[in-house]
C-alpha positions in Angstrom: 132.1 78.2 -137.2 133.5 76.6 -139.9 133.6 73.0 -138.1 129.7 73.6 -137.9 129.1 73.8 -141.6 131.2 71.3 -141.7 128.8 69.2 -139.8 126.4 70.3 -141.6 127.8 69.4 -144.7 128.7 65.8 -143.9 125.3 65.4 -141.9 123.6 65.9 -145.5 125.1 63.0 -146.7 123.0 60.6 -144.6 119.9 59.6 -145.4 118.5 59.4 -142.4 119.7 62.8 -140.9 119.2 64.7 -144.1 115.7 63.6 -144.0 115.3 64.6 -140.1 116.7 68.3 -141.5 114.8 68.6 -144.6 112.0 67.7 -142.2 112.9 70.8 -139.4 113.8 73.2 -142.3 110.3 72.5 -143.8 108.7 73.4 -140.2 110.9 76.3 -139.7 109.6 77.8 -143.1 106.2 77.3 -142.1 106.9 79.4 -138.9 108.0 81.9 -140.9 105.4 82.1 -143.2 102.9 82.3 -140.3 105.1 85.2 -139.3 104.3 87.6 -141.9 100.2 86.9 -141.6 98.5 90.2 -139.7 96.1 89.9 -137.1 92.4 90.9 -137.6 90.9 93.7 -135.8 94.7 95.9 -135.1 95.9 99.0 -136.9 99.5 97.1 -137.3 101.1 100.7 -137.0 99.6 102.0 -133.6 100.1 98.8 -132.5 104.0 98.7 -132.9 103.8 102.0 -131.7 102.4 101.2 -128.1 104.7 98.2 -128.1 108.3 99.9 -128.8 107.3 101.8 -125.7 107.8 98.8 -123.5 111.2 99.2 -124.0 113.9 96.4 -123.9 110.7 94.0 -122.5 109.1 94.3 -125.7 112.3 94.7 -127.7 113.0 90.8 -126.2 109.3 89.4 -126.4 110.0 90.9 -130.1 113.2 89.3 -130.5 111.7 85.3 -129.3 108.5 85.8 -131.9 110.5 86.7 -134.5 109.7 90.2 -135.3 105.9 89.1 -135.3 105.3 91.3 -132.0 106.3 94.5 -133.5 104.5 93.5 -136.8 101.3 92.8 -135.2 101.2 89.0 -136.8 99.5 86.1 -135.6 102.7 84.8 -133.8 103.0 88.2 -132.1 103.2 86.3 -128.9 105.6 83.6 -130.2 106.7 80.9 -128.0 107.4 83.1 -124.5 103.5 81.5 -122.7 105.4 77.9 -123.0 109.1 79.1 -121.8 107.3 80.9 -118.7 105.1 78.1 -118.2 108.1 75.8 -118.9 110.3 77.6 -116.3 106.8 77.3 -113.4 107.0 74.2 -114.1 110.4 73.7 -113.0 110.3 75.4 -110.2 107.1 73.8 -109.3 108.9 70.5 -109.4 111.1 71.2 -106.9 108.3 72.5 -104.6 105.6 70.4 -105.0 106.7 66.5 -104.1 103.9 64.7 -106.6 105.5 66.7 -109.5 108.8 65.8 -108.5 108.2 62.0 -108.5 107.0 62.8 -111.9 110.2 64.2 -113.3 111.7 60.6 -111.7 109.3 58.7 -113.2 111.0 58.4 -116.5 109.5 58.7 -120.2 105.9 58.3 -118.7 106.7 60.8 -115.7 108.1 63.2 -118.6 105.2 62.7 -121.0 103.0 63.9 -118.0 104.8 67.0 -116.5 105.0 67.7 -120.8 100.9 67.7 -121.2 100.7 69.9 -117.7 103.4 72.2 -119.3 100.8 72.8 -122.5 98.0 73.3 -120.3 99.9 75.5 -118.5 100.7 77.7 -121.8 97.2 77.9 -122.8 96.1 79.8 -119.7 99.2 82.1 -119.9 98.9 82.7 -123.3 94.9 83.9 -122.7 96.2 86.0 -120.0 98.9 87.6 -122.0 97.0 87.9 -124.7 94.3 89.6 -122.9 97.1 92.2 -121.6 98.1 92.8 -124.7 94.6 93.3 -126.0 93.9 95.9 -123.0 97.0 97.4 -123.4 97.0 98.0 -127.3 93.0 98.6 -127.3 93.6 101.7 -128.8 94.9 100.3 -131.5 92.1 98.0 -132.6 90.2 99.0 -136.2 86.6 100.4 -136.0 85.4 98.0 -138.7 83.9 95.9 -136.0 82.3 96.2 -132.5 85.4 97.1 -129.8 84.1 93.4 -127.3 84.1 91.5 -130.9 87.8 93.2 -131.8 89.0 91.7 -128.5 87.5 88.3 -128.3 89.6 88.2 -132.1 92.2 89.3 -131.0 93.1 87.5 -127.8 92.0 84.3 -129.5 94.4 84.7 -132.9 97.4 85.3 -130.6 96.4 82.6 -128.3 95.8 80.0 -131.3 99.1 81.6 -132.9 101.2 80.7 -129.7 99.2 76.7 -130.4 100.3 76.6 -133.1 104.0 77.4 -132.5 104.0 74.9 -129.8 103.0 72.2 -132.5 105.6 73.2 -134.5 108.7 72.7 -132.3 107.0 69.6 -130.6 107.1 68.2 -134.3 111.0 69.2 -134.6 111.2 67.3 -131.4 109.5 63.9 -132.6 110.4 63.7 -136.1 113.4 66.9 -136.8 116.4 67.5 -134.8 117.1 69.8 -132.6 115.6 71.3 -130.1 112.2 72.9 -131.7 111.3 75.3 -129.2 115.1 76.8 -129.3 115.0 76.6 -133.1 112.1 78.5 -133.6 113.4 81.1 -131.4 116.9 80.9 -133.4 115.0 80.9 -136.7 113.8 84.2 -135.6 116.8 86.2 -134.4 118.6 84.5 -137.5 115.7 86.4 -140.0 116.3 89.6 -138.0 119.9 89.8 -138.6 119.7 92.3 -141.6 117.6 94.5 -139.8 120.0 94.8 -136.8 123.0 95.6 -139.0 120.5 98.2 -140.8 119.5 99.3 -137.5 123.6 99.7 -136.2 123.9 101.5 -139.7 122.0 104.4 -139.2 122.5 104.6 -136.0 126.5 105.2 -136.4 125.5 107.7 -139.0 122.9 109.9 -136.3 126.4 109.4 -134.1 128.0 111.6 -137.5 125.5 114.0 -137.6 125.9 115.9 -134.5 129.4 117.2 -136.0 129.7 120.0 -137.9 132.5 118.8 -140.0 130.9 116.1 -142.7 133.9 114.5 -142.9 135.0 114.1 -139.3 131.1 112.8 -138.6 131.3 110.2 -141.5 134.8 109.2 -140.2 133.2 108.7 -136.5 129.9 107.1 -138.0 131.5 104.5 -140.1 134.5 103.9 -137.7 131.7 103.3 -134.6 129.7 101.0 -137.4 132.8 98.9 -137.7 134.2 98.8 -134.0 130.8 98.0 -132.5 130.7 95.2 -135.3 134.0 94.1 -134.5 133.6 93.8 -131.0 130.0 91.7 -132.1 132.0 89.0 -133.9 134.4 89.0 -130.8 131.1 88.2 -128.7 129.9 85.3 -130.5 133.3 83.9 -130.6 133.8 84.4 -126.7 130.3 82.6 -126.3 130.9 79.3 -128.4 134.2 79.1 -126.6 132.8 79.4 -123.0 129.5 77.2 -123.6 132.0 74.6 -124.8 133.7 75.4 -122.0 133.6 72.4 -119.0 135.2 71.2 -115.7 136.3 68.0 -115.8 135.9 65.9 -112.1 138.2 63.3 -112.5 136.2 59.6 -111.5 137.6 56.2 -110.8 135.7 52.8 -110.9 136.9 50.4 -108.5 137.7 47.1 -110.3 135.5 43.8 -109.4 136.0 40.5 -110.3 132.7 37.9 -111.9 134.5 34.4 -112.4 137.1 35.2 -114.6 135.8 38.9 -115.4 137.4 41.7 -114.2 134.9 44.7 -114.6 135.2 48.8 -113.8 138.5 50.1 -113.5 138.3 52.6 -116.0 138.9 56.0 -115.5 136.6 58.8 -116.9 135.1 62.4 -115.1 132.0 64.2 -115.0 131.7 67.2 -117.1 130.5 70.4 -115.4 130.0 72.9 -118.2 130.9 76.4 -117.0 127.6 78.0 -118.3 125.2 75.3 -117.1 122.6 78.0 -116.7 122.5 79.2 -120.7 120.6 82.5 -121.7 117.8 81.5 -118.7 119.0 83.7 -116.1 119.5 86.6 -118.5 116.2 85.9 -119.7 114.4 85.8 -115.8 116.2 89.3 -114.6 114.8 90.8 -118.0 111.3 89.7 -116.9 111.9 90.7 -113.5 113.2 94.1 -113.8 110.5 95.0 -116.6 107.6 93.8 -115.4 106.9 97.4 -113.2 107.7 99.2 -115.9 105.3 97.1 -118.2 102.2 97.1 -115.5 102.2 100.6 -115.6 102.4 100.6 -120.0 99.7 98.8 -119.4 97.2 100.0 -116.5 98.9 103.6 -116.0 99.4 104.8 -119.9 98.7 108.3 -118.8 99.4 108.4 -115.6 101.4 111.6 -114.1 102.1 110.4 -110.5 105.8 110.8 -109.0 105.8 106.9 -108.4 104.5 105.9 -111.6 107.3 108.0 -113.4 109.8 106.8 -111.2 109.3 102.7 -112.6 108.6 104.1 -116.1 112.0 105.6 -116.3 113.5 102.7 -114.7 115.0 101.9 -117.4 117.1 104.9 -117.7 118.0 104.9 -114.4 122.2 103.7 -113.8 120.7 102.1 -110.3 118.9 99.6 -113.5 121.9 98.2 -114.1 123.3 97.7 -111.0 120.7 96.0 -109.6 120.6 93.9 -113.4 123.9 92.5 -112.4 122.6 91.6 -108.8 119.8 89.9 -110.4 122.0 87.7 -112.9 124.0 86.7 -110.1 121.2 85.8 -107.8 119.4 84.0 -110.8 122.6 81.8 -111.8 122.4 80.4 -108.1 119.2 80.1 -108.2 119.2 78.0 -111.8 121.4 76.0 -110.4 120.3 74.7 -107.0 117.2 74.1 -108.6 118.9 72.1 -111.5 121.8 70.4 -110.7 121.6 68.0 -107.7 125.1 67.0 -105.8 123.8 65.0 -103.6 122.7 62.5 -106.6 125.3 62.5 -108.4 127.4 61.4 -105.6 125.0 58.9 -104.8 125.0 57.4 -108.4 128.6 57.3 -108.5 128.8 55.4 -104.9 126.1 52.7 -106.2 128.4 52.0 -109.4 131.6 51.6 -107.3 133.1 55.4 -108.7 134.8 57.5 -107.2 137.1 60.9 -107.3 140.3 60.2 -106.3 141.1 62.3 -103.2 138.0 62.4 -101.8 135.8 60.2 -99.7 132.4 58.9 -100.9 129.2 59.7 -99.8 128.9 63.6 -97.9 132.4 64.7 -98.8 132.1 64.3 -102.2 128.6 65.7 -102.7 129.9 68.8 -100.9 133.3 68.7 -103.3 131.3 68.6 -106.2 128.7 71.4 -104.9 132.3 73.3 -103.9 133.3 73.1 -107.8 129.8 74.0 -109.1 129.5 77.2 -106.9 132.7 78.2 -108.3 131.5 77.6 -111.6 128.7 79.7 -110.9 130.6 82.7 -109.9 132.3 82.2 -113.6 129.2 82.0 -115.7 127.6 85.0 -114.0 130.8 87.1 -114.6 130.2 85.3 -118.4 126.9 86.6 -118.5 127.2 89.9 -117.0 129.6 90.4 -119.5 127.8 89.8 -122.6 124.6 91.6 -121.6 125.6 94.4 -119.8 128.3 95.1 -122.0 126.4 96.0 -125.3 123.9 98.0 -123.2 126.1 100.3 -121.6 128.2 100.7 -125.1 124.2 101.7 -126.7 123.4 104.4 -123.7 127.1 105.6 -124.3 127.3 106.0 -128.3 123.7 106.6 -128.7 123.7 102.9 -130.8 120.2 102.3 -128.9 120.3 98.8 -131.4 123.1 97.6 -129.8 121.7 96.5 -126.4 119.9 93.2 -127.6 123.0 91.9 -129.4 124.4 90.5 -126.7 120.8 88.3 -125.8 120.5 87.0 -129.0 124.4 86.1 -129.6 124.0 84.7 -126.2 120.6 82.3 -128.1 122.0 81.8 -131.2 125.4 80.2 -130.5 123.4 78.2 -127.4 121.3 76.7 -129.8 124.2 76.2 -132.7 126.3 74.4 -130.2 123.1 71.9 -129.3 121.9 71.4 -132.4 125.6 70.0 -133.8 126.0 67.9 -131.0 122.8 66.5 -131.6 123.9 66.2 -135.7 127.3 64.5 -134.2 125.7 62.1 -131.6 123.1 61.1 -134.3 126.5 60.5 -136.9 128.7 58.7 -134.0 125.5 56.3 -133.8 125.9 55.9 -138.1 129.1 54.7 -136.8 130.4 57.4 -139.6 133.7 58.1 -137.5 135.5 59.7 -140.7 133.1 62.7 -140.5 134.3 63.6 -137.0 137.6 65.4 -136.1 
């Protein structure tokens, strides 16, 4: 931590960069000033009420907006239509081939698959909106007519999630950093009083179901501090395993131009061991929640076997086993779909590379697939680890805050680590070396 204020500190210094994070902190502050405005047409209590009842799917939507879901603001959808349309998207571009000559095509190709990407979130952010709308409508004011409380509403939280989008794409052209994951970051960071509030009193219900004052105190404040503890221990384990890599050793052959002698150099190709960040965490989530949020939804009242069955889900322990299949299944998944083998041997056979052992072409691609997989089997473990770990410490001490800790510290040190590399890359580029360790 403290070699990231340290970046920070020295990053300040330049003119260049300190304007770039004047510049992101000014758009940040605007996002949070958006945050507190309420949305027309809801009774902001009723409304937060309906919501908590999703359970740990609305507890998450909550977390990306920033607390604005709960509160009923106009960023109560906050950035989650762009990641979902930003995750079809990338699925899409492995399916569809015009898409995926696209992604090839460079800048251009990028610029494109980008404007799709924000048409895409306008249509799921009317959708979502509209759910939420039909969902809550008991929560909508009688000032006005219910249809003209709707229309309102769906279009304030569709205009909200706009204008969210503008924000981070203006980190992106003229901040640093990654906008979208700063927004979100901005947001959890904001929302770190209320947890340890929340943790608070919820160690000291743990002390009132003992008779003895003292004993309960004792157990309150002594279940505060351990599940604190063992917070600070999580973030620490996270920075150190996204900076984690595997290093394939790589070997350019040497070749002569007149009286040049180029390649020859050794180097390697990084394979970091959680490749797949906070995504697949953030896909089972969405997966295992969205029964249990159709029937919030289009069942609120329903008394049917079935229907109680996926509301419950949640509380069932055959949730959590089938939350660590789905991590699993979902790091595989990130991965084939994002990191390409095959490629990256052939890009290493053009430029005359190779790792030293192993033929080029085919048996390489598989040796580097080989290593990934293995990789894979670590960063699930990694991720199974820090979510499922703080949810089955809240079902067990009755800390029901707890669950969501491991999410967030899973967002927050993701985006930390990008956003001073980016600081450091911009500073190597200053040719500042002295700043750097």
């Amino acid at each position: 931590m403290k070699g990231i204020f340290d970046t920070l500190v020295n990053a300040f210094r330049l003119p260049d960069l300190r304007k770039k994070l004047m510049f992101t902190l000014f758009i940040l502050a605007l996002y949070m000033i958006g945050g507190l405005i309420p949305c027309p047409g809801i009774n902001r209590t009723e409304f937060s009420s309906i919501v908590q009842n999703w359970g740990q799917i609305g507890g998450l939507m909550d977390i990306i907006s920033g607390g604005g879901l709960f509160a009923a603001t106009i960023f109560a959808m906050g950035i989650t239509p762009y990641i979902n349309s930003s995750i079809i998207i990338q699925l899409l571009t492995v399916a569809i081939p015009a898409l995926e000559n696209l992604a090839k095509e460079g800048e251009e190709g990028q610029k494109k698959l980008q404007k799709i990407t924000r048409y895409m979130t306008v249509g799921l952010a009317l959708l979502q909106a509209s759910f939420f709308t039909y969902a809550t409508r008991s929560a909508m004011t009688g000032f006005i007519p219910k249809w003209l409380a709707a229309i309102l509403i769906i279009a304030t939280f569709t205009a909200g999630t706009c204008f969210v989008v503008f924000l981070g794409e203006r980190i992106n052209e003229k901040g640093i950093g990654n906008g979208v994951s700063l927004i979100i970051f901005a947001g959890i960071i904001t929302r770190i009083p209320q947890m340890i509030s929340t943790l608070y009193y919820d160690a000291l219900n743990i002390s009132g179901k003992f008779k003895n004052e003292i004993l309960g105190n004792t157990v309150g404040i002594t279940a505060f501090v351990l599940v604190s503890l063992l917070s600070l221990a999580t973030i620490i384990f996270c920075i150190y395993v996204q900076n984690a890599e595997r290093r394939i050793p790589v070997q350019y052959s040497k070749k002569v131009v007149g009286r040049k002698v180029y390649g020859g150099q050794n180097t390697y190709i990084p394979l970091k061991v959680n490749q797949s960040s906070v995504m697949p965490v953030i896909f089972t989530m969405s997966f295992l929640s969205l029964p249990s949020t159709i029937v919030a939804i289009f069942f609120p009242n329903s008394n049917n076997v079935i229907v109680d069955w996926f509301r419950n889900f949640g509380s069932n322990p055959f949730y959590y086993v089938v939350y660590f299949f789905c991590i699993f299944a979902f790091v595989f998944f990130y991965s084939m779909i994002q990191f390409n083998p095959i490629e990256i041997s052939q890009n290493l056979q053009k430029n005359g590379g190779f790792i030293p052992g192993v033929r080029p072409g085919r048996p390489t691609s598989e040796f580097i697939a080989k290593v990934a997989n293995r990789l894979n089997w670590c960063d699930a473990c990694f991720l199974c680890i820090v979510v499922l770990v703080p949810t089955l410490l809240g079902k067990l001490t009755g800390m029901e805050g707890v669950w969501f800790a491991g999410t967030s510290v899973l967002i927050m040190t993701g985006v930390a680590n990008d956003l001073v590399q980016q600081i450091e890359s911009q500073m190597v580029t200053h040719n500042y070396k002295g700043f750097l360790d």
